[in-house]
C-alpha positions as CSV (number, residue, x, y, z in Angstrom):
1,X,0.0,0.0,0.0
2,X,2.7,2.4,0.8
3,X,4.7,1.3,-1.9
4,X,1.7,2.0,-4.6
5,X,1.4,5.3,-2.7
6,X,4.9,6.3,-3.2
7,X,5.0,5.5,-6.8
8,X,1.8,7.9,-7.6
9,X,3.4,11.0,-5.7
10,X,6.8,10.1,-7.0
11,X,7.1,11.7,-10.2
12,X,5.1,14.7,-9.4
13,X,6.5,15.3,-6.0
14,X,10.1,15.4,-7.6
15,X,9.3,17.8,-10.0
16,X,8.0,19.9,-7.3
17,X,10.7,19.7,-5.2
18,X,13.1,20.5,-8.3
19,X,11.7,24.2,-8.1
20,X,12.3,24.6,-4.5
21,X,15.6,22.7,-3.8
22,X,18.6,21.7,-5.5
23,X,18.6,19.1,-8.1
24,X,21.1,17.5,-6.8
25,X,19.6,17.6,-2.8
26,X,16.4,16.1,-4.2
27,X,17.9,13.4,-6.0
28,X,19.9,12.6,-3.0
29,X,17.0,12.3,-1.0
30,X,15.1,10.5,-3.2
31,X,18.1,7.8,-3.4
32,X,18.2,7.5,0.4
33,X,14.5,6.6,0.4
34,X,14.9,4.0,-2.5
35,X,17.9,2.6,-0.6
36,X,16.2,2.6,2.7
37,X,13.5,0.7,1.0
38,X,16.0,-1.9,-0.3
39,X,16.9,-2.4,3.0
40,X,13.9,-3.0,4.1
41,X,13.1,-5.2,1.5
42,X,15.9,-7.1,2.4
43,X,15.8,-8.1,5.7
44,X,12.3,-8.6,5.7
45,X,13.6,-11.4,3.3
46,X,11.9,-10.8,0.4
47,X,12.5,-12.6,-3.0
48,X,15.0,-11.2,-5.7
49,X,12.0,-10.5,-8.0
50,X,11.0,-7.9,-5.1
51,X,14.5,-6.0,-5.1
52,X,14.4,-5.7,-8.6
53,X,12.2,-1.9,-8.3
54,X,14.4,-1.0,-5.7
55,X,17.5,-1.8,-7.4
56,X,16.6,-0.1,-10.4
57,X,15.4,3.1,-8.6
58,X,19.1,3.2,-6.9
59,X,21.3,2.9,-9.9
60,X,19.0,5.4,-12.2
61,X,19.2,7.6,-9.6
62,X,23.2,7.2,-8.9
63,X,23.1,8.0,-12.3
64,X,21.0,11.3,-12.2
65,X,22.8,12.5,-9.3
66,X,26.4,11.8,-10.6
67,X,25.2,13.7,-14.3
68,X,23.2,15.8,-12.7
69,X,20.3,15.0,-15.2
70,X,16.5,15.5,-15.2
71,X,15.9,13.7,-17.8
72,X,18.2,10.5,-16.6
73,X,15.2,11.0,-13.7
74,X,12.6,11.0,-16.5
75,X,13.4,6.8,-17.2
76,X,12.8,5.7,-14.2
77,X,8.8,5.0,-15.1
78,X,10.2,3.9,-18.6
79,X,12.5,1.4,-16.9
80,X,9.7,0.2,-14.9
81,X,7.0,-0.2,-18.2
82,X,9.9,-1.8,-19.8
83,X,10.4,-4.5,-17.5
84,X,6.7,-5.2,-17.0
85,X,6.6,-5.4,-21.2
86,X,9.4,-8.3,-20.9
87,X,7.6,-10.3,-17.9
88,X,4.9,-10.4,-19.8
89,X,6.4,-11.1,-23.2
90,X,8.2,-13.8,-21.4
91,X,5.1,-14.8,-19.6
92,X,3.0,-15.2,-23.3
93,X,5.6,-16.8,-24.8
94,X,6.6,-19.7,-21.9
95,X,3.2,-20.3,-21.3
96,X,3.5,-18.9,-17.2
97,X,-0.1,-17.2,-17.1
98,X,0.8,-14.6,-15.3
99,X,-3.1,-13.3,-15.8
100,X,-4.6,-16.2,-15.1
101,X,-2.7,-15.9,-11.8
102,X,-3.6,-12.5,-10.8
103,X,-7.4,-13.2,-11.9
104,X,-7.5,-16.0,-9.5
105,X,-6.1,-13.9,-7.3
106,X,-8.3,-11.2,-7.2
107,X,-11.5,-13.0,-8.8
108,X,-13.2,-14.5,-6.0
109,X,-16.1,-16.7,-8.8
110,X,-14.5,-20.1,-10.1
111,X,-13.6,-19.9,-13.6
112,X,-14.9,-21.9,-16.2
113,X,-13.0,-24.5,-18.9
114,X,-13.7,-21.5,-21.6
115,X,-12.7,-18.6,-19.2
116,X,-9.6,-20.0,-18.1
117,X,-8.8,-20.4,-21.7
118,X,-9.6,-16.9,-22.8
119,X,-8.1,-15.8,-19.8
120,X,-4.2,-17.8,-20.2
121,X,-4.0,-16.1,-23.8
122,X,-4.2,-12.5,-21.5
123,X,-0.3,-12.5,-21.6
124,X,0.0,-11.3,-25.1
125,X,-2.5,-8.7,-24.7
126,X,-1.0,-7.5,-22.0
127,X,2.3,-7.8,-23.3
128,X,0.9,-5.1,-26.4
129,X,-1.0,-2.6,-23.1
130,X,2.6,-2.5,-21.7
131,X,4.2,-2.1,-25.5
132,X,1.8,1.0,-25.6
133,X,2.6,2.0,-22.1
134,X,6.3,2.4,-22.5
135,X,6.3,4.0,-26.0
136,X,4.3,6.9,-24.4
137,X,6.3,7.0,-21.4
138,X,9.2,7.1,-24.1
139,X,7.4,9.8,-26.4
140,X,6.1,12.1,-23.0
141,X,10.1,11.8,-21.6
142,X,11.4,13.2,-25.4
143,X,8.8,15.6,-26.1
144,X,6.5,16.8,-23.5
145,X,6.9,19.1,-20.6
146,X,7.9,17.9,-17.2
147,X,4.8,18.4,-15.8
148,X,3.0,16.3,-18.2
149,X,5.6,13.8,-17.7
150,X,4.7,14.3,-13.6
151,X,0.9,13.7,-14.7
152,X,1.3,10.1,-16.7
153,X,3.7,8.8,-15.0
154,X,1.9,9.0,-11.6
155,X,-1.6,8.3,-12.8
156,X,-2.1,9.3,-16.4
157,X,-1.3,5.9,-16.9
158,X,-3.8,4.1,-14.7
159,X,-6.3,5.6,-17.7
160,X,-4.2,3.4,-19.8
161,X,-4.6,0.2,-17.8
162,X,-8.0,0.8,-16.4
163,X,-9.5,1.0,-20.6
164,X,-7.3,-1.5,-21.8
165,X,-8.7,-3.9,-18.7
166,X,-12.5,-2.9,-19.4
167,X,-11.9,-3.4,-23.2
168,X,-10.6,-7.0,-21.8
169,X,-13.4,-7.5,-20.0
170,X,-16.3,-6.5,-22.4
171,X,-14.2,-8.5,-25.2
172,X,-14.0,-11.6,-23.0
173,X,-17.8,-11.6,-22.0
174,X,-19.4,-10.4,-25.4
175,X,-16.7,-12.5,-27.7
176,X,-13.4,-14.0,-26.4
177,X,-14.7,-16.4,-23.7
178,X,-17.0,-18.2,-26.7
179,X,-14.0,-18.4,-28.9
180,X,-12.7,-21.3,-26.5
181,X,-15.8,-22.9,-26.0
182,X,-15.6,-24.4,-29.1
């Protein structure tokens, strides 16, 4: 919860603090957080997959402080979409389900044959939402202003996910489930 918290107000928090403070203090700051965070994420004995955020958050922002650079800053979200895009490319192509495993998660109803086979080809779709995802985070970092960039990547892309997961939905119950029942 306070991760998810932390990742809304991160981007438009920094560029905030950029107009009151030094670059270079804020990025510090921001690095001390990110490696208190791995440490806490450490001893609390998490799995490597769970310092991988952190890990990438310390060395982008090693980087921005030691250049000095905004837009060094600016990948961090990209970094992030990135990764996501090759878990689930990974996940569509070695057949892991990562969908089906976050819908039984969260999906409290039993699915069916039909749904669970709609559901496991999820991968690939998701794969193309995070394909999507990272080119605008690319396009915003290269050509929009920073406060855009503060905008999408805190929650403009929630809009993103939150259509592309309706449009999965509707798609599923109006079409995609009766695909597999044949």
């Amino acid at each position: 919860m306070l991760s998810n918290f932390l990742t809304i107000i991160f981007a438009p928090m920094f560029v905030l603090l950029i107009h009151y403070f030094k670059f270079r203090s804020v990025v510090l700051v921001y690095l001390l957080m990110a490696i208190v965070y791995f440490a806490f994420k450490y001893f609390k004995k998490k799995s490597y997959k769970d310092m991988i955020i952190p890990s990438i958050n310390i060395i982008i922002l090693s980087i921005a402080y030691y250049f000095s650079s905004f837009q060094t800053v600016k990948y961090i979200p990209v970094t992030l979409s990135t990764i996501f895009l090759l878990l689930f490319v990974d996940a569509h192509f070695n057949k892991k389900y990562m969908i089906l495993g976050f819908t039984r998660k969260f999906y409290r109803k039993e699915l069916n044959k039909e749904e669970i086979e709609f559901v496991k080809k999820g991968d690939g779709y998701w794969a193309i939402v995070m394909l999507l995802n990272t080119l605008i985070h690319l396009y915003i970092v290269n050509f929009c202003s920073d406060s855009v960039w503060a905008f999408y990547s805190s929650i403009g892309w929630y809009f993103l996910f939150f259509t592309a997961l309706i449009g999965q939905i509707i798609y599923g119950k109006v079409y995609g489930v009766k695909v597999h029942s044949r």
